[in-house]
Structures are given as structure tokens and as C-alpha cells.
C-alpha positions as CSV (number, residue, x, y, z in Angstrom):
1,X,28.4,85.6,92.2
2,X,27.4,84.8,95.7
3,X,27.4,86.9,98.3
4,X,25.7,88.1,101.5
5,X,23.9,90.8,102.3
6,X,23.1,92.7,105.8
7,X,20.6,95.6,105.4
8,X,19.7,97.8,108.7
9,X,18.1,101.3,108.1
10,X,18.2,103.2,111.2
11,X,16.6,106.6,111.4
12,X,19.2,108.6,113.4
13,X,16.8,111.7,113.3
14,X,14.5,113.6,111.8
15,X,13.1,116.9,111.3
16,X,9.5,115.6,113.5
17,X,6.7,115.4,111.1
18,X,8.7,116.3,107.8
19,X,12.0,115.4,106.9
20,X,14.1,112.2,107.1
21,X,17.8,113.7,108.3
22,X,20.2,109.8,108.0
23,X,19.3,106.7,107.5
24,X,22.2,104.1,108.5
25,X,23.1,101.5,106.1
26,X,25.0,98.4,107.1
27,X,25.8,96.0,103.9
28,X,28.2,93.5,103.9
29,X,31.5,93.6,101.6
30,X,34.7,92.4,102.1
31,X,38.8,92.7,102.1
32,X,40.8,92.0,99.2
33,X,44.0,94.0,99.7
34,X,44.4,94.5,95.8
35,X,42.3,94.6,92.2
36,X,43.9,91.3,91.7
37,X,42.0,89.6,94.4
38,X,39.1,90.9,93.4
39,X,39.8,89.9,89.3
40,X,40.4,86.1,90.3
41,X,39.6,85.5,93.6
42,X,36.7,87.6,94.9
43,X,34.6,84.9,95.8
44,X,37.2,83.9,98.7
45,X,38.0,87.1,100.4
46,X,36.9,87.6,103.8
47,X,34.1,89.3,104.5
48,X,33.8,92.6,106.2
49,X,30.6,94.3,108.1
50,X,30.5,98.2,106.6
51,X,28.3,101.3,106.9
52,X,27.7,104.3,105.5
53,X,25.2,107.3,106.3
54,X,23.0,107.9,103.7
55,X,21.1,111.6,104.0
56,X,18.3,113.0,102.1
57,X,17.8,116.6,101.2
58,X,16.1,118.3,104.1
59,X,12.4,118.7,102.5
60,X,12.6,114.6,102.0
61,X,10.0,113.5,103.8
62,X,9.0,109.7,105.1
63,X,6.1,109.3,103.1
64,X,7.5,111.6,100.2
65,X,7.5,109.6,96.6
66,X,10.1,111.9,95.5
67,X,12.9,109.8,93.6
68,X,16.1,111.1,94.3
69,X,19.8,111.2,92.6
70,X,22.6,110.5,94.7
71,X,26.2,110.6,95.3
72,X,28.0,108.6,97.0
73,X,31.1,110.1,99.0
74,X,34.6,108.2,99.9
75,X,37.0,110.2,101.9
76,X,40.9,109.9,101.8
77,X,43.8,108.4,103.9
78,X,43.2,110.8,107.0
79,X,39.5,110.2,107.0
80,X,36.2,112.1,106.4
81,X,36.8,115.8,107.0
82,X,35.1,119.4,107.2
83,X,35.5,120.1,103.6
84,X,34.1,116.5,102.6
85,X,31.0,116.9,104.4
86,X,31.0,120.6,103.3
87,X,30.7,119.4,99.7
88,X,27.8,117.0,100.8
89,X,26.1,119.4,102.0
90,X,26.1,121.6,98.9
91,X,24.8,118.4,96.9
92,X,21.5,117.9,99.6
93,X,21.1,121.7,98.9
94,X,20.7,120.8,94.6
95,X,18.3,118.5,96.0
96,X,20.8,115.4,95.5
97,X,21.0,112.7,98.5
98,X,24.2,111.7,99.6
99,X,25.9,108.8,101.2
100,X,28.8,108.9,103.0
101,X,30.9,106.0,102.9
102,X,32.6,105.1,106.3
103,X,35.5,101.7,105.1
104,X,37.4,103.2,107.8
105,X,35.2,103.3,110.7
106,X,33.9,100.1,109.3
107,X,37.3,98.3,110.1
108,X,37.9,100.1,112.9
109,X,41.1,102.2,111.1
110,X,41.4,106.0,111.2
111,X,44.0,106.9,109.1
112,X,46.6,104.7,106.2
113,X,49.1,107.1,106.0
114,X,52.1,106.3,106.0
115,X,51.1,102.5,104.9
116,X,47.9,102.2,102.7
117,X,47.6,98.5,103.7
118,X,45.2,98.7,106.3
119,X,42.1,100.0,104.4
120,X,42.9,99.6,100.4
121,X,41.5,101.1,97.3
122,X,40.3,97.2,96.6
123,X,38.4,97.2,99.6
124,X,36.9,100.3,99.2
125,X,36.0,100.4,95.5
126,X,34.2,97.0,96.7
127,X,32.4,98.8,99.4
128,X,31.4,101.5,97.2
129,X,29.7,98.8,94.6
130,X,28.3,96.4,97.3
131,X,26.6,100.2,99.4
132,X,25.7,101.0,95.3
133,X,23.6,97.4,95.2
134,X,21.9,98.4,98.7
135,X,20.9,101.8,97.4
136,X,19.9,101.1,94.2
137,X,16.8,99.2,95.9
138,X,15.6,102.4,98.1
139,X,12.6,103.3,96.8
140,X,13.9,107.3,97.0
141,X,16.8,106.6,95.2
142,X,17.0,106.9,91.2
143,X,19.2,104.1,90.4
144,X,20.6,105.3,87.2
145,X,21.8,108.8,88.3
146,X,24.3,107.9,91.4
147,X,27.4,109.9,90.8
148,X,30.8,108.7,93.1
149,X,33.3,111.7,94.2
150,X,36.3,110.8,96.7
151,X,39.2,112.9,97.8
152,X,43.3,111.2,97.6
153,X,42.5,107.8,98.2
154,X,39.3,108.5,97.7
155,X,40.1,109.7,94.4
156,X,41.4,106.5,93.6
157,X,37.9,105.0,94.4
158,X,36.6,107.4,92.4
159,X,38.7,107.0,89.0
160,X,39.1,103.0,88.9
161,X,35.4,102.1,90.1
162,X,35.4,103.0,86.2
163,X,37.6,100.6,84.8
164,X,35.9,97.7,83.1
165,X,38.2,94.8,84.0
166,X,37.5,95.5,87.7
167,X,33.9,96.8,87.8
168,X,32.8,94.1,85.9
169,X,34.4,91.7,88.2
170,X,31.9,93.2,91.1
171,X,28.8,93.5,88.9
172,X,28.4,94.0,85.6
173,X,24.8,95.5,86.1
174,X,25.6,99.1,88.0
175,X,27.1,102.1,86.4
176,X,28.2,104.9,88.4
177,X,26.7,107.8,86.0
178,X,29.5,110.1,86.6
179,X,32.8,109.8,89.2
180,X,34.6,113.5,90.1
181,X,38.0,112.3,91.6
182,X,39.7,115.1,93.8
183,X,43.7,114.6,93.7
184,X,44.0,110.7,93.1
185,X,46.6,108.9,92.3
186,X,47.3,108.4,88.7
187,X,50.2,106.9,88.4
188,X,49.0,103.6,88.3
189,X,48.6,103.2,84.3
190,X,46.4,100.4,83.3
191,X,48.1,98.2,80.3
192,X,44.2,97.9,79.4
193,X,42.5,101.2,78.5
194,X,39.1,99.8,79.4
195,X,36.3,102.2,81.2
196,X,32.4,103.1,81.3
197,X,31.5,105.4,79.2
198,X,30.5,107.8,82.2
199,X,31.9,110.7,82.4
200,X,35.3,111.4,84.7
201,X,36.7,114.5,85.7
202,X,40.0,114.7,87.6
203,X,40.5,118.5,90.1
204,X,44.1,118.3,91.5
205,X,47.2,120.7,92.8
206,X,49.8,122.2,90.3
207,X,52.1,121.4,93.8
208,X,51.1,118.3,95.3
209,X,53.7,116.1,95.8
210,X,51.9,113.2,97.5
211,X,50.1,112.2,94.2
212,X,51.5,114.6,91.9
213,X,49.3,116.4,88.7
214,X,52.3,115.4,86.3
215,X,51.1,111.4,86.2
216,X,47.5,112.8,85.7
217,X,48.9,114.9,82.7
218,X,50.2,111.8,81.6
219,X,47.1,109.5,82.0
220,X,44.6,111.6,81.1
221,X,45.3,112.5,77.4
222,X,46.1,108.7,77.1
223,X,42.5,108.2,78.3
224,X,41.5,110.4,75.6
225,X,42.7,108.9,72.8
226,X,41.2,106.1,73.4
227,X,37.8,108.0,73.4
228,X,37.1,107.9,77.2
229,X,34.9,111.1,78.7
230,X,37.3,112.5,81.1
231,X,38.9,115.9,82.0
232,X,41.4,117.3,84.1
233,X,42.0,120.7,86.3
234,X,45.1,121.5,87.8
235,X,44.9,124.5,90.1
236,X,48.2,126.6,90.1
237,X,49.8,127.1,93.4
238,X,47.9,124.2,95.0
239,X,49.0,121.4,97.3
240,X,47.5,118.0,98.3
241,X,43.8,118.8,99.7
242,X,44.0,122.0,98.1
243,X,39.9,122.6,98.9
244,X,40.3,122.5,103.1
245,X,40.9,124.8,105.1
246,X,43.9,125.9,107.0
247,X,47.9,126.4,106.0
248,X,50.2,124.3,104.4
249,X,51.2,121.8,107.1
250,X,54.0,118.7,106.4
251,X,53.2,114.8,107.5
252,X,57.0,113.6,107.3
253,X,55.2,109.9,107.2
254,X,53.4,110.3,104.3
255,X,54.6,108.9,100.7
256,X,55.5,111.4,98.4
257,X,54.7,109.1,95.1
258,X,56.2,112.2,92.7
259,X,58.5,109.7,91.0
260,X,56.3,106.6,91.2
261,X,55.4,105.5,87.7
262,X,53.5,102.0,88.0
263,X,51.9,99.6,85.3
264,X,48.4,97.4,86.0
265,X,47.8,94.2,84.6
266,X,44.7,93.0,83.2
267,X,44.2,90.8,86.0
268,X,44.7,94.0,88.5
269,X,48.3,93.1,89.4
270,X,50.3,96.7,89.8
271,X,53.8,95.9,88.8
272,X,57.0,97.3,90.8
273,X,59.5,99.6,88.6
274,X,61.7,96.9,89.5
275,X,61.5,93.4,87.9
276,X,57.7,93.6,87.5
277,X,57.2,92.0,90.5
278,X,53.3,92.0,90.8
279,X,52.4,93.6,94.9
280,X,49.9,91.8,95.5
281,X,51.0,91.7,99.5
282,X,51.3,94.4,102.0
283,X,55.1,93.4,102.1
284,X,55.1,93.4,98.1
285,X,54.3,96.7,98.2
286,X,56.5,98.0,101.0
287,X,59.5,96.8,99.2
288,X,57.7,97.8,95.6
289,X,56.8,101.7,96.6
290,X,60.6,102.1,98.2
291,X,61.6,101.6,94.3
292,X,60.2,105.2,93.6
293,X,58.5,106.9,96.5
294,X,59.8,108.6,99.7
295,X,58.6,109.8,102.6
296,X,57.6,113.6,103.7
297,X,54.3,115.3,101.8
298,X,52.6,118.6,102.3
299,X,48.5,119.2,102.0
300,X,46.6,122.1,102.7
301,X,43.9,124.8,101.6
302,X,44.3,127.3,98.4
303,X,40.9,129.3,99.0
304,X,41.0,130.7,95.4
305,X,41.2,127.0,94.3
306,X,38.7,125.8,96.8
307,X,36.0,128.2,95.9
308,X,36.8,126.9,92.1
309,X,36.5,123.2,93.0
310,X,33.3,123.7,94.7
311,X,31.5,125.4,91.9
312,X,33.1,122.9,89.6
313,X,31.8,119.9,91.5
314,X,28.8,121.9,91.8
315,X,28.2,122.2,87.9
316,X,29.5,118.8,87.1
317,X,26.7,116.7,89.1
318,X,24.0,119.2,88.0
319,X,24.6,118.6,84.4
320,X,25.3,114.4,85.0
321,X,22.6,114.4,87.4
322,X,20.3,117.1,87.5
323,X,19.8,118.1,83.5
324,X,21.3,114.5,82.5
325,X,23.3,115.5,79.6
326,X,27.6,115.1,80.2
327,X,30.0,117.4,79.7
């Protein structure tokens, strides 16, 4: 597969004399609006300039041979928040480096709610593997222990950069060695039960309605069977974004995909309730989505469950990345 890359490491500052804070990283992906496009016609998607931060624990030094892990980070719908970089900031302090993914600034786009076309999860599970390439070839950077977390959208990153059909499609090489997925959206059901053998863990809200814990109840055990590594928390009393922090507020723009129950294709074609038509268009899946989902969602913090999720996320990369063994 051809493709072109644009690498630019930019010190943006620096403890003086010791420690390397963030190194810019500017790669070149591109902008498939689905999995399809990436399954059969990846080769003929426009391309797409994108960066992403990538930030060593503080005693990293310049001339430091210290090989690192990372995780890679990939924020939701309303962008790269307090309690995102909060969590980043707890993995530089395990001694893990960290790269924060930035599709939306990338494009120019702050927020998809509401539409989810601008910035998709194709185009962002692409970023995540082309920034993966980049990184895997920095000399700090331990190539088989990068872990993937995202948050919502995010999440979704985080869960299908696992299946086989699509990761195999962007490089058959790289293996995320572990993906924690905070509230994504599983009710898109693959008809192919087909993923790495890395482990997956899925932390999501008893009471989110804007991708709701029921489909991920349903997905998960299915997963299972099949012999696939992954787990699932649901925190009781919990909305959407469960692990910020603030009060329940309401975005009457946002879907609320409670009743959405998709199928995938092998070919990454997600199928409307309605004839199966495949959205595979940005109008596709306006007319596909008002099948089953309406508008109006609530998000917000749980501190009990917040303090939970961080020492979850906490022990999950420390055993996948620090002590090596899974769950």
C-alpha cells in the first residue's frame, strides 16, 4: 500500500537541560467517511495533513536511551477535554508516554455533535494507525507495548481499531497491545466476529442514553464466546462522560442512539434498520440514524464513578504495559 508520509518533530518545550516536555508530530492520513472506504477503496481517499502531541514522562530526557510504552489518546465528539488530559497525565506519572491525537484540530472541526460526518470514526481509526506507523520508529518508543484509550467517539476508535477486517486493511504489521474504550458506541454489531487478540475493556454509564450500556451488554458476551479478551464495567447512576467534572447538563442536538441496533458488513458497510441500505454517505446516514435514534442526550460527572475509572484505567495499562501480562 502506498502512501505518503510527512514527519515534523517540533520541541514545543523543555524542562532546560533535562527533560523533553512535547514533541509535535505531523503525519499524513486521510478521509474516508466510513470502514467501507477504507476495506475497498483506501488507496483513493483524499489525503489529510494531521497532528498529534506526543509527551514523554517528565524525567525523559534528550539524550536518555530509555525505551518507553505509550498510549495513544483520541478524544470524543466535543473534543479533547480536562478529564482526557487528566488521564494522560496519570499515564506520564507510571512512566508511560502519551500521544494525544488531535483529527479535529487537524481538519479544522471542533465538535460532530449533532452530525458525526465531519470528522468520522474511519478517519480517525486511520489517523490513529498512520500516527502508530510514525511512532513506532522513535527511538524512545517501545513498539510493541502502545495501548489506544478514547472517550464516546473516541471509544469507537478505541474498540474497532481491533477488528481484523479493518485493521488489516491499514496494516497488517501493528497491533495495538491493549485498547480501554470509555462509553463507545456498541451498537454497531459486526456480522464478522473478527479481532486481535489484545485485550479490550469497555467503562461506560448504567444511564447514558447517547450510546447506551444495554448494546454493550449485548456485544460484549457475544465477543466472548467467540474467545475474544474483552470486559465490560457499567457504573450505576452514570451518564455519558461519567469521569468529568461538573452536573448533569442536556445537548438537545445530540443523538440519543438508545434504540439504534445496527449490523456491519464484512466489507465495513453499517446497514440501516430499514431495508439494509448500506450508509456509506453523509446523507445515507442522516436518513439511516432517523430509523432509530432521536435527538436530546445528557453527559456529565459521577465522582464515585470517576475516581473508579481512573484507578481502573490506571491498573489496566500497568498490567498490559507495565508488567506485560493481560487481564
Amino acid at each position: 500500500m502506498k502512501y505518503s508520509l510527512i514527519i515534523m518533530l517540533t520541541f514545543v518545550s523543555r524542562i532546560i537541560g533535562q527533560s523533553i516536555s512535547t514533541e509535535k508530530i505531523v503525519f499524513t492520513s486521510a478521509n474516508p467517511f466510513s470502514f467501507k472506504d477504507i476495506i475497498t477503496d483506501l488507496d483513493n481517499q483524499a489525503s489529510e495533513e494531521v497532528f498529534g502531541n506526543l509527551t514523554f514522562p517528565e524525567n525523559a530526557s534528550e539524550k536518555d536511551s530509555t525505551i518507553y510504552p505509550l498510549i495513544i489518546g483520541v478524544a470524543g465528539s466535543l473534543g479533547w477535554a480536562k478529564h482526557h488530559y487528566d488521564y494522560l497525565k496519570m499515564y506520564r506519572e507510571m512512566d508511560i508516554a502519551t500521544f494525544e491525537l488531535n483529527s479535529f484540530k487537524s481538519r479544522e472541526i471542533s465538535s460532530t455533535v449533532g452530525s458525526q460526518v465531519s470528522v468520522t470514526t474511519a478517519m480517525m481509526i486511520l489517523d490513529s494507525y498512520r500516527a502508530f506507523e510514525i511512532l513506532s520508529k522513535h527511538p524512545q518508543i517501545n513498539a510493541d507495548k502502545v495501548a489506544i484509550t478514547g472517550w464516546s467517539l473516541g471509544g469507537a476508535v478505541t474498540l474497532f481499531s481491533s477488528w481484523i477486517p479493518l485493521k488489516n486493511a491499514i496494516n497488517k504489521e501493528l497491533k495495538f497491545a491493549a485498547h480501554l474504550a470509555f462509553y463507545p458506541p456498541c451498537f454497531v454489531s459486526p456480522e464478522i466476529l473478527d479481532f486481535t487478540d489484545s485485550p479490550i475493556h469497555i467503562l461506560i454509564g448504567e444511564m447514558d442514553n447517547w450510546t447506551p450500556a444495554a448494546a454493550c451488554e449485548e456485544l460484549v458476551p457475544e465477543m466472548q464466546k467467540e474467545g475474544f479478551d474483552i470486559g465490560l464495567t457499567v457504573y450505576k447512576n452514570s451518564h455519558h462522560s461519567f469521569d468529568r467534572e461538573g452536573q448533569i447538563e442536556f445537548i438537545e442536538s445530540g443523538y440519543s442512539f438508545t434504540d439504534c441496533r445496527l449490523k456491519m458488513r464484512a466489507d465495513g458497510a453499517i446497514l440501516m434498520n430499514f431495508l439494509s441500505i448500506p450508509m456509506t454517505t453523509p446523507f445515507l446516514q442522516k436518513i439511516g440514524l432517523a430509523f432509530c435514534a432521536e435527538r436530546g442526550v445528557r453527559y456529565g460527572g459521577n465522582p464515585e464513578a470517576k475516581e473508579k475509572a481512573f484507578q481502573f484505567a490506571r491498573e489496566f495499562m500497568n498490567r498490559n504495559l507495565l508488567i506485560g501480562t493481560t487481564p
